[in-house]
C-alpha positions as CSV (number, residue, x, y, z in Angstrom):
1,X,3.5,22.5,-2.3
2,X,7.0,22.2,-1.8
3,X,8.7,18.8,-0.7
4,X,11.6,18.7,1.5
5,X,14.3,16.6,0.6
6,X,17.3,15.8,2.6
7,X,20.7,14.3,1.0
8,X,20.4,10.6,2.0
9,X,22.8,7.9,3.0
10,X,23.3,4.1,2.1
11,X,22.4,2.4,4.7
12,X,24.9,-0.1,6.1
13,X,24.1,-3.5,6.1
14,X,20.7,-6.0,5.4
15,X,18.6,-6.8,8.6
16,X,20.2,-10.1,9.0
17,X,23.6,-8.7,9.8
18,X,24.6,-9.2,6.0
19,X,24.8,-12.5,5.6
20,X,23.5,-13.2,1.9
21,X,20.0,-14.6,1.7
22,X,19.2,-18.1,0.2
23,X,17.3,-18.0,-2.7
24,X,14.2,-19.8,-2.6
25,X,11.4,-20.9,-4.8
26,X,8.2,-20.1,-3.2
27,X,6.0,-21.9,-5.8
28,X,4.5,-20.6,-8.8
29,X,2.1,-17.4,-8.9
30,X,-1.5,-17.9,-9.0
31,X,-1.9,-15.1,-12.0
32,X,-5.5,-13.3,-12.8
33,X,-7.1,-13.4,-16.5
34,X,-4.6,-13.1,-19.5
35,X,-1.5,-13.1,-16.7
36,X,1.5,-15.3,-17.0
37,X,2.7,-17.5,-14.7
38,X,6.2,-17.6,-15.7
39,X,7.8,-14.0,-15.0
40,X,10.0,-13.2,-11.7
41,X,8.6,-10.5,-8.8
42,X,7.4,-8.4,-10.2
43,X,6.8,-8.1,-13.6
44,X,5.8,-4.6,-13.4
45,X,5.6,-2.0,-11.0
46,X,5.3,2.0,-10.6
47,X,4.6,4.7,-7.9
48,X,4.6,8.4,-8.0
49,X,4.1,10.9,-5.6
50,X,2.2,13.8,-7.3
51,X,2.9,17.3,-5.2
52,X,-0.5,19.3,-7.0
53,X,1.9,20.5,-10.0
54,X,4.8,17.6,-11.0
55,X,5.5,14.4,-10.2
56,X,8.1,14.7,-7.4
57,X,11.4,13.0,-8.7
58,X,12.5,11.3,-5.5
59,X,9.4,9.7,-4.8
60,X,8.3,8.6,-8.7
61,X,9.2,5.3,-10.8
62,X,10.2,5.3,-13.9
63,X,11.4,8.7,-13.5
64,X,9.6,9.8,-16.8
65,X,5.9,8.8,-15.1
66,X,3.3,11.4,-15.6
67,X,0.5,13.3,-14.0
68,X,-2.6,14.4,-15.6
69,X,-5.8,16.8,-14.3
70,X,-8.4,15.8,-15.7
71,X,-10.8,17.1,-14.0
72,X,-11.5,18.9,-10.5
73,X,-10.0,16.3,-8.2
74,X,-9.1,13.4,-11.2
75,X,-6.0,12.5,-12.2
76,X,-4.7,10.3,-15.0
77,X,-1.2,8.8,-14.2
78,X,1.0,7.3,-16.5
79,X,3.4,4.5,-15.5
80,X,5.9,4.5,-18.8
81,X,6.5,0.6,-20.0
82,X,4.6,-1.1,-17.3
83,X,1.4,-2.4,-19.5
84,X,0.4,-5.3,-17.5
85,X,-2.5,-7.8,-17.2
86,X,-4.2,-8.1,-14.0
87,X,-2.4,-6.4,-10.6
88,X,-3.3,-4.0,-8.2
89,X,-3.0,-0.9,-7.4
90,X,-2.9,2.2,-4.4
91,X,-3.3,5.2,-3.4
92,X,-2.8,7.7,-0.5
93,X,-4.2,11.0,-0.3
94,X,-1.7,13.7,0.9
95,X,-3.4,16.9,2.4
96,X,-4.1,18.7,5.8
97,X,-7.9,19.0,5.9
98,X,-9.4,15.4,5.7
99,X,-9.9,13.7,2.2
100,X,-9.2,10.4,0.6
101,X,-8.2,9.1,-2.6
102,X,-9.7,5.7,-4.4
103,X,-8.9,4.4,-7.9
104,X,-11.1,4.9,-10.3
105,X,-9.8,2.0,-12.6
106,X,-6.5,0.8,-14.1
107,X,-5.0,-1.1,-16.7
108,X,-2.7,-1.3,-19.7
109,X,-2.9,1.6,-22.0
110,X,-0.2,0.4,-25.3
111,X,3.0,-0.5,-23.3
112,X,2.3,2.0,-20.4
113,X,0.3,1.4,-17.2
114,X,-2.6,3.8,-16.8
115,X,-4.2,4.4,-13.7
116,X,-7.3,6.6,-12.6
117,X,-7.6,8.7,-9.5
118,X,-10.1,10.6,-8.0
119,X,-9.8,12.7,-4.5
120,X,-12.7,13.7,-2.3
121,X,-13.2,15.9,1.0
122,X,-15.3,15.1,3.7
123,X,-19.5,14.2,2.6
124,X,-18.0,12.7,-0.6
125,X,-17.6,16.2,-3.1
126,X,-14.4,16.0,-5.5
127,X,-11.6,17.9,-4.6
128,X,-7.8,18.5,-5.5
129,X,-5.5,16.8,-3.3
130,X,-1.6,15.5,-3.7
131,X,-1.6,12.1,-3.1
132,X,0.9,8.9,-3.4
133,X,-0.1,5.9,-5.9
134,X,1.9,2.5,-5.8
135,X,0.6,-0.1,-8.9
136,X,2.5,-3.5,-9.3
137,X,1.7,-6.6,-10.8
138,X,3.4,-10.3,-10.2
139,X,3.6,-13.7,-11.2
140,X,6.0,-16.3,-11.1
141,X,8.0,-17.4,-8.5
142,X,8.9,-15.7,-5.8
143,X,12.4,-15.6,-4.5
144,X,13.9,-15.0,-0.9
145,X,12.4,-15.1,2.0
146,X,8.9,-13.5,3.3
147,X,5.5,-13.7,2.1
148,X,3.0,-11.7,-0.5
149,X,0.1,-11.5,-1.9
150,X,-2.8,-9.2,-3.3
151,X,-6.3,-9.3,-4.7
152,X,-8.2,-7.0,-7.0
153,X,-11.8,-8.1,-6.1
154,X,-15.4,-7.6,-7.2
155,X,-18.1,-6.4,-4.7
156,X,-19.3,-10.4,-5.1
157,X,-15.8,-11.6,-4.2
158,X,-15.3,-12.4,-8.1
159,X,-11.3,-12.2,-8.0
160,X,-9.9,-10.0,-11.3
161,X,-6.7,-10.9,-10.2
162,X,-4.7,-12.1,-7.6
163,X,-1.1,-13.7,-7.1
164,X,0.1,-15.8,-4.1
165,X,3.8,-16.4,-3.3
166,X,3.1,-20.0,-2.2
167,X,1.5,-20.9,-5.2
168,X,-1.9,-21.2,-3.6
169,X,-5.3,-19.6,-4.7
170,X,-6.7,-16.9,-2.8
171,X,-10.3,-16.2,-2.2
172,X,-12.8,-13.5,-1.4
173,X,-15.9,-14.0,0.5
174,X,-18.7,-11.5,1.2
175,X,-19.9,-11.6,4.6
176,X,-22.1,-8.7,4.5
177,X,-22.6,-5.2,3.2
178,X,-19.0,-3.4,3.0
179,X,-17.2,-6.7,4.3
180,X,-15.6,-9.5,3.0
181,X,-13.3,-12.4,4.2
182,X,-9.9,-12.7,2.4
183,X,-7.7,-15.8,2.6
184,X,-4.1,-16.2,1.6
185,X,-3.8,-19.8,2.2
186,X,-0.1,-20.6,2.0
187,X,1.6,-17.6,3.5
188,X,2.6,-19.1,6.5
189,X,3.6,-16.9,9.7
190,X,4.5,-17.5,13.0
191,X,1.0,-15.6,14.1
192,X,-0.9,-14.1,16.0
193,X,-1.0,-11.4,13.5
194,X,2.4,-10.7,11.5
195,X,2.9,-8.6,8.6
196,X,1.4,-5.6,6.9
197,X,-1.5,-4.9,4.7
198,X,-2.8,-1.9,2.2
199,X,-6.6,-1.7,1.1
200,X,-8.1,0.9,-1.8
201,X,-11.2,1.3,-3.2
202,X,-11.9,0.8,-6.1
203,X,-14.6,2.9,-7.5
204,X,-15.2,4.9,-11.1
205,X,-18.5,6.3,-9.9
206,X,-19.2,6.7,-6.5
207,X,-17.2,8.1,-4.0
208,X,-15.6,5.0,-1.9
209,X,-12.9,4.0,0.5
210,X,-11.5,1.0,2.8
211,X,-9.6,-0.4,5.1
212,X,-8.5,-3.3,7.2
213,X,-10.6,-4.4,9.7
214,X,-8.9,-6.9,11.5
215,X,-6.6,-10.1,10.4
216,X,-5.0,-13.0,11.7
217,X,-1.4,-15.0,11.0
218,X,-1.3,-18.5,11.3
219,X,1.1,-21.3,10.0
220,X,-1.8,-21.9,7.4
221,X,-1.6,-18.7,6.1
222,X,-3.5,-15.1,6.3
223,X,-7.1,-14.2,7.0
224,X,-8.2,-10.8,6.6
225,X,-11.4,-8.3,7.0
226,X,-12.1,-5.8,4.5
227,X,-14.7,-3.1,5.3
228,X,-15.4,-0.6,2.7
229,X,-17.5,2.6,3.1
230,X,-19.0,5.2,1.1
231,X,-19.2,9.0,1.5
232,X,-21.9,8.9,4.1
233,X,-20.2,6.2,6.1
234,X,-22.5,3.5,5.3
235,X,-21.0,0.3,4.4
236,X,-20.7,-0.1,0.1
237,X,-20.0,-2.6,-1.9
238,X,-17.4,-2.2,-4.3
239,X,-14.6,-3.4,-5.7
240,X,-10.9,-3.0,-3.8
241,X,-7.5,-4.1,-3.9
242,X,-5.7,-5.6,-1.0
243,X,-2.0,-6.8,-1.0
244,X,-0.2,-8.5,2.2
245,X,3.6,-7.9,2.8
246,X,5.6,-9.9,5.4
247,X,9.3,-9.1,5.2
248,X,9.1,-8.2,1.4
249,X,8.1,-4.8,-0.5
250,X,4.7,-3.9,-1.1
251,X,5.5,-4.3,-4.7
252,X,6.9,-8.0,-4.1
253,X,10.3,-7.3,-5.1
254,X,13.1,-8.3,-2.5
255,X,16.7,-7.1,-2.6
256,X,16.3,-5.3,-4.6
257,X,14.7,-3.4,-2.7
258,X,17.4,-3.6,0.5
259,X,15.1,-0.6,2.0
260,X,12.1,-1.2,3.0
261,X,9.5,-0.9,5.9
262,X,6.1,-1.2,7.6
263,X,4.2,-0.8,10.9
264,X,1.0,-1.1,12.8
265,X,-0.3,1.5,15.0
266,X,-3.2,-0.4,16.2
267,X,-3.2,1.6,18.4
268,X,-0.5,1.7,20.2
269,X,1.5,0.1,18.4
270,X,1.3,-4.0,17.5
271,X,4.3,-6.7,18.0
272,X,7.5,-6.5,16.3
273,X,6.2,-8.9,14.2
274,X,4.1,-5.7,12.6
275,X,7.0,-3.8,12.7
276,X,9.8,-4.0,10.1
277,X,12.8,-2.3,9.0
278,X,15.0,-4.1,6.2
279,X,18.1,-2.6,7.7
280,X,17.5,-3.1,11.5
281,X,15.1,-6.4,12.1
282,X,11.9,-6.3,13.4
283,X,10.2,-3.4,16.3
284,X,13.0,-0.7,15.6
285,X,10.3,1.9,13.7
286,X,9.2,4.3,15.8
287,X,5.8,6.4,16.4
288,X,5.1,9.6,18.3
289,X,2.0,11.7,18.5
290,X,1.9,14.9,16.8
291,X,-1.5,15.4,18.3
292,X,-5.4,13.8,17.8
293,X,-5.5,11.7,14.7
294,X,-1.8,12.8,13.7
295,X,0.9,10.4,14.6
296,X,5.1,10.8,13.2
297,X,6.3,7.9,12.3
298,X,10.3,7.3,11.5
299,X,11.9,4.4,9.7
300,X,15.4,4.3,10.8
301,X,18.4,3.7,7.8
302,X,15.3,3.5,5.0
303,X,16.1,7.0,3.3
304,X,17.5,5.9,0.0
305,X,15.0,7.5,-3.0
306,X,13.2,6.7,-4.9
307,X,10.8,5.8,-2.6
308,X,6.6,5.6,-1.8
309,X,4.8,5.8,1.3
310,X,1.1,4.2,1.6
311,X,-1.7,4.2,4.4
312,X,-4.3,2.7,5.0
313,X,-6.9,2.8,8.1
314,X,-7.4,0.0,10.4
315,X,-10.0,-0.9,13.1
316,X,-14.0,-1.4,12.5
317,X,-15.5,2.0,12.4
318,X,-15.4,4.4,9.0
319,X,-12.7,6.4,10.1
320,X,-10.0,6.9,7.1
321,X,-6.4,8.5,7.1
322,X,-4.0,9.7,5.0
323,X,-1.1,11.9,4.8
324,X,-1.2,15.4,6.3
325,X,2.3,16.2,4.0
326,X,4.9,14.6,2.6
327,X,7.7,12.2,4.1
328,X,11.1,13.5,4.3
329,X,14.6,11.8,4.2
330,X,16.5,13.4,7.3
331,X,20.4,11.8,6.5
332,X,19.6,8.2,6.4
333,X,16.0,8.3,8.4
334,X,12.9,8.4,6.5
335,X,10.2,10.6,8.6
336,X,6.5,10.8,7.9
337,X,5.1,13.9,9.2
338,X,2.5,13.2,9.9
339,X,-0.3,10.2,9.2
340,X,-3.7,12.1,9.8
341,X,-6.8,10.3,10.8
342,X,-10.4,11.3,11.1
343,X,-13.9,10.2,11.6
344,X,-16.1,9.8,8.8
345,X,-17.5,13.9,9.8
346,X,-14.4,14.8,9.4
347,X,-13.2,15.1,13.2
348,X,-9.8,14.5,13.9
349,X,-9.1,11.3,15.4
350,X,-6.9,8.3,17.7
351,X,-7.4,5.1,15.5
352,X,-5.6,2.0,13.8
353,X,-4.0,2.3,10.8
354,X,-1.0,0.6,8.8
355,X,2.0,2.1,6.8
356,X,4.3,0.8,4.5
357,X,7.9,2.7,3.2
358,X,9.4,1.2,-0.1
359,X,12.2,1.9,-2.2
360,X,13.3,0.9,-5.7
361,X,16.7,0.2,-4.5
């Protein structure tokens, strides 16, 4: 497959109209076994986007990160430099018949991050797909403004590892078969429901995926549903990674990255308070239908590689999307052509997800 890439163009000015942004301390990170508490936001971070042959340059960091088959559908990726303890990680399958992409496992390999993928089609058979992987890991203090968090969670809600922004302890709670509660007490929002969110699976055996199913804001701080599936669409227990972004990266970082961006189709689209561009403020990204379960989404003055795109689904039902190709920079616009969606057959379908552009710079 063959990316397109566009020349792209600084954009002009941070969303506040340029005034420089206070720096705060948000508290001290809640960090998982062996982590430190004492490193800035983040202390390590990687994503690649892997095109079925090389790493594609504009969407990978560190340049030198690598991509290995390892077996129909399974892929070893190397993050150079950024062993860490505890973090979490993502990924997005890329392809135009329906599949998804889980993580197998991850974790420090010498001084380099390793991360496990494996990609499946429809009824839960490996199969080779390109796909997008994000993995990041934090403690510390966070500076700026905006909110994050993430957990890497055991099917019991057992946390592996987790960071908070406020300097509060998440949790995990099962409430049933496939679900859980999450809590990030201490990322306060305005609410109803503000903010963006990425779930994965993760899974070394059996074939798994999740998603959001529903989450509220609140001056207390976030409260989010977690439904995870397996092939047959049943509700599994595994383990999964979740992170929450409100006005920050996916990754945590803040300024930089200056570009940066996420929405909510839920559908149709959620408030502006879902909807964020760096650049522009709050509601300016746009979505149009490219037909059932496919949906073009633009973030306006983002387009400034490298950069990573992630999706996840949203809403209660097993449904799953992805990536039908690869995003494009179109002068300073980044465009995603297109999300695809589909039922857990396979069918092509109209349902909630969330997206989330970040760049290094």
């Amino acid at each position: 497959m063959i990316t397109e890439r566009l020349r792209s163009l600084a954009a002009r000015r941070w969303w506040a109209g340029g005034a420089a942004l206070a720096i705060l301390a948000a508290g001290l990170a809640v960090a998982g076994p062996g982590g430190s508490a004492q490193a800035a936001v983040p202390d390590r971070f990687g994503f690649v986007l892997w095109d079925g042959s090389t790493p594609v340059a504009s969407g990978t960091s560190p340049a030198a990160t690598t991509v290995t088959v390892i077996g129909v559908g399974r892929y070893q990726v190397i993050f150079p430099g950024q062993a860490a303890a505890g973090g979490v990680a993502h990924v997005t399958a890329i392809n135009n018949a329906p599949h998804w992409c889980q993580v197998d496992s991850f974790g420090p390999s010498g001084a380099d991050e390793k991360v496990l993928i494996s990609c499946y089609r429809v009824g839960g058979a490996l199969d080779p797909s390109s796909f997008s992987a994000i993995f990041s890991s934090s403690s510390g203090p966070a500076a700026g403004p905006g909110q994050f968090g993430y957990v890497h969670s055991q099917p019991s809600g057992a946390l592996i590892s987790q960071y908070n922004s406020a300097g509060v302890a998440n949790s995990v709670t099962p409430t049933g078969v496939g679900q859980w509660l999450v809590k990030f007490p201490g990322l306060a929002t305005p609410g109803p429901t503000d903010g963006s969110l990425q779930a994965t699976a993760v899974s070394p055996q059996i074939p798994a995926r999740c998603k959001v199913g529903a989450w509220a804001s609140s001056g207390s701080g976030q409260q989010v549903k977690v439904f995870c599936f397996g092939a047959g669409g049943a509700p599994l227990n595994t383990q999964f990674t979740l992170t929450y972004q409100y006005q920050r990266s996916l990754y945590g970082a803040l300024i930089p990255p200056k570009y940066f961006g996420y929405l909510w189709n839920s559908p149709p689209l959620g408030p502006p308070s879902t909807n964020f561009n760096s650049q522009a403020g709050p509601g300016v990204n746009t979505i149009a239908s490219g037909g059932v379960g496919l949906s073009m989404v633009r973030f306006p003055m983002l387009a400034v590689p490298p950069d990573t795109v992630q999706v996840t689904a949203a809403g209660g039902g097993s449904e799953f999307c992805g990536l039908s190709w690869f995003w494009v920079h179109s002068l300073s616009e980044v465009i995603v052509r297109n999300v695809n969606c589909f039922t857990n057959a396979g069918a092509p379908i109209n349902t909630g997800f969330l997206i989330s552009h970040n760049s290094r710079n």
